[in-house]
N, C-alpha and C positions, 0 to 999 in steps of 0.2 A: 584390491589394487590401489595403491597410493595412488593422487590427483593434485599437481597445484589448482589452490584456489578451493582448498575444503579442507574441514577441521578433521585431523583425525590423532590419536593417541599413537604415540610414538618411545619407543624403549631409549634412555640414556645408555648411551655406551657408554660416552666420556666427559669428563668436566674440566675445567683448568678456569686461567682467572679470566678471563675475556671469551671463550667460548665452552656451550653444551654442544658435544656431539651428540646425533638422534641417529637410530636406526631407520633409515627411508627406503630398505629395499631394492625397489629398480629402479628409486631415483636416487640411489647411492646418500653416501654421508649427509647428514641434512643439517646446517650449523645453525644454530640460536645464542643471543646474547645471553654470558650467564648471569645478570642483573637482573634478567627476567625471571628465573626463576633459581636464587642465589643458594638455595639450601637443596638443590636439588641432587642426586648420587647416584651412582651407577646401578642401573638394573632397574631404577623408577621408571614409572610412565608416567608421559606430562602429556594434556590436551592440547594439542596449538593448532593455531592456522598457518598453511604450506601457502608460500607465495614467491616470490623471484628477487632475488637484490638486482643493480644495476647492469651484473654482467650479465643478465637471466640465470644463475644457477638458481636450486632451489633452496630457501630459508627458511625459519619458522619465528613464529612469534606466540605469546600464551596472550596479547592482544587480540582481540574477536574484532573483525572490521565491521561496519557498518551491514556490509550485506556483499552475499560468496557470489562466486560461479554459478550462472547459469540463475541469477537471482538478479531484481530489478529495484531500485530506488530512487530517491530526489538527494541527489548529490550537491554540496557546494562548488561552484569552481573558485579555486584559489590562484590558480597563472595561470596564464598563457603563453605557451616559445611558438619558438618553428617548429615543433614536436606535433604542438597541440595544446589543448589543453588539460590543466592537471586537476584532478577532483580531491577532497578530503572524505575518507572513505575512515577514517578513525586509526589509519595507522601510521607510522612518522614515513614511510615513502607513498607519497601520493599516486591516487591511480591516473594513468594515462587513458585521455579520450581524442583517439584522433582526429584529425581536420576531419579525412576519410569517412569517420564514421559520426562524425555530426550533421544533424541535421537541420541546423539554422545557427547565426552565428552568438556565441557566446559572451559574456561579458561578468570578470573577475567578480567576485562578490555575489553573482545570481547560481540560483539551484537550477540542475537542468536533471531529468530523468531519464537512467540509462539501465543497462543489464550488461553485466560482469561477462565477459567472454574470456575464452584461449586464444588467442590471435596463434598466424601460420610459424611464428618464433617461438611457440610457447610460452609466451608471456600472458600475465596479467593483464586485460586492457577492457576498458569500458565503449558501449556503443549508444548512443540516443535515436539513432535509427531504428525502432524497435518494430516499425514493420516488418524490417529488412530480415531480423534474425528469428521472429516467432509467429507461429500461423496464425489465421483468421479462421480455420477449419479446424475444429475436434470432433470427435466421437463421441465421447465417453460425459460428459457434462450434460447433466438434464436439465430440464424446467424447474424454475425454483431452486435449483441449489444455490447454500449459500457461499460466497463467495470474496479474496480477497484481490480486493481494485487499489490500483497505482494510477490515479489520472496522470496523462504524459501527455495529451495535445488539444488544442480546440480546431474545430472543425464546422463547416455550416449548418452539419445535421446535431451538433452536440458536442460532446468529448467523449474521445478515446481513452480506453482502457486497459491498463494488462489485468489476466487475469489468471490469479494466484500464478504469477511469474511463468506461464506458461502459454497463455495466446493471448489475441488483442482482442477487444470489443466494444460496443459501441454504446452509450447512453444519449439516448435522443435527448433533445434540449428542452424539449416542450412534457419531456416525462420528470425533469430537475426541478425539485419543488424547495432549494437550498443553494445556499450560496457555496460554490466548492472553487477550488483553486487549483491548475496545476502543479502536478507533483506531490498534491495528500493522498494518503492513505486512507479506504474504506470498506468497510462491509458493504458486499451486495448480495446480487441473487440474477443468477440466469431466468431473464424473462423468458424468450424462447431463442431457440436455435435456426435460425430461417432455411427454409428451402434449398438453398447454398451451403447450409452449412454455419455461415457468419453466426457470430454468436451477440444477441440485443441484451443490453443489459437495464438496471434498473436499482435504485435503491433503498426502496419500499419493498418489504413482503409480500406477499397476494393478499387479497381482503381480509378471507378468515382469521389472519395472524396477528394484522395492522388493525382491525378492529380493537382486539379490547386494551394494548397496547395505547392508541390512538380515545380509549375514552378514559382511559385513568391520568393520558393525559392533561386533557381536557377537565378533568374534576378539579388535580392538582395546583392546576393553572388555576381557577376559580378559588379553591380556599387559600390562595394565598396570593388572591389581589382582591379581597372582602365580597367573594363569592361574585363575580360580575365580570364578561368578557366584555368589551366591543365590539365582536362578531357576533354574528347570524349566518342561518342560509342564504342571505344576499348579499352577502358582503365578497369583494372581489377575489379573486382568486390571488392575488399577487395579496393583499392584507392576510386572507389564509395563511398563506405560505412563510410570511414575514414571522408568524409567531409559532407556527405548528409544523412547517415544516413539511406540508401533505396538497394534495390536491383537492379541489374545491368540492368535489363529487364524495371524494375518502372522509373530508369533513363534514359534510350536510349528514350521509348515513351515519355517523357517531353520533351525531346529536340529536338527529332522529331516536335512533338508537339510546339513549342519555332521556330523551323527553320518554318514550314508553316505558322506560324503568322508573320516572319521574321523580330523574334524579335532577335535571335541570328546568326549569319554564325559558320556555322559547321565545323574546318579545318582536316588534318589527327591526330594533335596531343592534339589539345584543340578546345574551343568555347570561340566566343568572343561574346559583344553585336554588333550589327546591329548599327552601326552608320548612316546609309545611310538614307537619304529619304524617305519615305514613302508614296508610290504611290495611 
């Protein structure tokens, strides 16, 4: 079943100079510019994306927008009417983000993160209320998996997360050992699932992974600032974090781990590599 708001392959009926008719089934003749795809002839199939022109009928484009239905990103806003405001979504009719569905106010030139929805018109329309339209409960997400994050809010216990475009979740603040910004995109990993349900997230792997990971980093850093950190075990957590990236506990066992290989000498103020022999 055809869907605005999703790329699907569609038969040419017909061609002429200003439009491609497509076969669109229950949603009847589906028109494309034929500039888009100018060599194109009856009985091809062209991939495009189905979306609405002004009146809401439905159209197609073989431009790919930025991100479909039922799919979430950090959009640009480029106006603002009585409408609302309008995002750049990568295709020449801007998506519409209503007052309605925003949820703090907007300003032309800033990125705000939303998720593509069908409004009750059948239209195309975006939401930043993303509590509002996807759960805080799943099922099926375990421990550790990995995972793709859309940060979309700050909050007193951390930032919010979508995750992989299908529920919200939470990275406590005091687990962020990296500077992140709303609206990027990341790899994570379900810490655990709580008692509720809610889903805590995280963006380090469990020990055993981040381990060796985390000591080749540590080498690499070292041959190529003439073998010598200005870290230690006592060195702050926040100086940790500034170059590695991890937490103060994740770094001490690496270079634990690093001295018993004696790959580095440990001193009171830094680590350096092991130049010495190897027995």
């Amino acid at each position: 079943m055809l869907e605005i708001g999703y790329t699907s392959e569609l038969l040419v009926n017909e061609v002429n100079r200003e439009s491609i008719t497509l076969e669109g089934h229950e949603l009847g003749p589906v028109l494309m510019n034929t500039s888009e795809a100018p060599l194109a002839a009856p009985g091809d199939t062209l991939e495009v994306f189905l979306y609405n022109n002004g009146a809401g009928d439905p159209i197609a484009t073989m431009t790919m927008p930025m991100v479909q239905r039922g799919q979430c990103a950090s959009l640009k806003v480029v106006d603002i009417t009585n409408a609302g405001a309008f995002l750049d979504w990568g295709l020449s009719k801007n998506l519409l983000l209503p007052f309605a569905e925003q949820r703090r106010p907007l300003e032309i030139g800033r990125h705000e993160s939303v998720l593509v929805y069908k409004d009750n018109s059948g239209r195309l329309a975006a939401s930043s209320r993303l509590d509002h339209h996807l759960p805080e409960i799943v099922d099926d997400l375990k421990p550790w998996q990995s995972v793709s994050l859309l940060i979309f809010q700050r909050t007193d216990l951390g930032l919010k997360a979508v995750v992989d475009n299908r529920a919200v979740g939470l990275l406590y603040k005091d687990e962020i050992f990296q500077a992140i910004r709303v609206g990027e995109l990341h790899t994570g990993y379900v810490k655990r699932l709580r008692h509720d349900g809610r889903i805590d997230l995280t963006l380090q792997p469990r020990s055993k992974e981040l381990a060796p990971e985390l000591s080749a980093r540590i080498i690499t850093y070292l041959q190529d600032n003439d073998g010598r950190c200005e870290l230690c075990d006592k060195s702050s957590p926040e100086a940790i974090q500034a170059i590695f990236q991890v937490s103060k506990k994740n770094f001490k066992k690496a270079i634990s781990a690093l001295y018993r290989e004696r790959k580095i000498v440990i001193h009171p103020d830094h680590i350096e590599l092991n130049t010495q022999p190897q027995e």
